[in-house]
N, C-alpha and C positions, 0 to 999 in steps of 0.2 A: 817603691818605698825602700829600695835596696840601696838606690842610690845617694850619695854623699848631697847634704844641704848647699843649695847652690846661693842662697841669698836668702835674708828675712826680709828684704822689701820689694815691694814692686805693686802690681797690681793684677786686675784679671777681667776679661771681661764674662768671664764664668758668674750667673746669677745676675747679669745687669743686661745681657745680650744675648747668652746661650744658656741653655739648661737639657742635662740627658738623662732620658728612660730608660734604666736596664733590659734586657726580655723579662726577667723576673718581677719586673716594679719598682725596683730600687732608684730613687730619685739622686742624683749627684749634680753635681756644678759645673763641669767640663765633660766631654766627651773623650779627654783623654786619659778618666779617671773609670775604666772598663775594669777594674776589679770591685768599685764601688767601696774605695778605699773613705771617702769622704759622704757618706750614703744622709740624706738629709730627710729619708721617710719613704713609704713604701704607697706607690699610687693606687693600688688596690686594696690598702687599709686604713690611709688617710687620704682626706680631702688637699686637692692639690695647695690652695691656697695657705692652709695650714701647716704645707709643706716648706714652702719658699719665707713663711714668715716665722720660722722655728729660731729654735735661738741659735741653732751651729750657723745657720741663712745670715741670719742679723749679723751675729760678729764678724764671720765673713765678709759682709757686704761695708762692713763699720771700718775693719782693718783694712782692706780695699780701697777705701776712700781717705784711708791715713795713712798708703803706701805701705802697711804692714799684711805680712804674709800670717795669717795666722794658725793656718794647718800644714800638717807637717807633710804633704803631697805637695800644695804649694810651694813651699820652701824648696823642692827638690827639682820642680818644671824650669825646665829652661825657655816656655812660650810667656814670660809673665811680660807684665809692661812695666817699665822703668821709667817713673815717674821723677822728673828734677824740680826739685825746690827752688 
């Protein structure tokens, strides 16, 4: 999060293809998101699927599919996909 925003667009296949479990529980969207900067619920206090269909999940998955990067860890990953209109 330190680092300077690299793009608001693009895309990910974080939540469409991958999804990672902290040791803790912390449910995030990328596995290269190890500080649980984007934490989308905890697997040992909610139900998984309760998880992935949360509303940070949905816009996520919403800005995603509109080429928009809508968290501010996103915006900073240089692995997103670069979708051409």
């Amino acid at each position: 999060m330190e680092h300077e925003i690299v793009s608001l667009t693009g895309s990910c296949y974080g939540l469409k293809e991958q999804i990672a479990i902290l040791v803790d529980g912390t449910v995030v969207p990328c596995c290269l998101d190890q500080e649980g900067d984007i934490s989308l619920g905890n697997i040992f206090q909610t139900d998984f699927e309760e998880i992935i269909n949360s509303k940070v999940a949905k816009e996520m998955i919403e800005g995603f599919s509109c080429n928009k990067l809508v968290q501010p860890l996103c915006q900073r990953c240089e692995f997103r996909i670069n979708k051409r209109k």
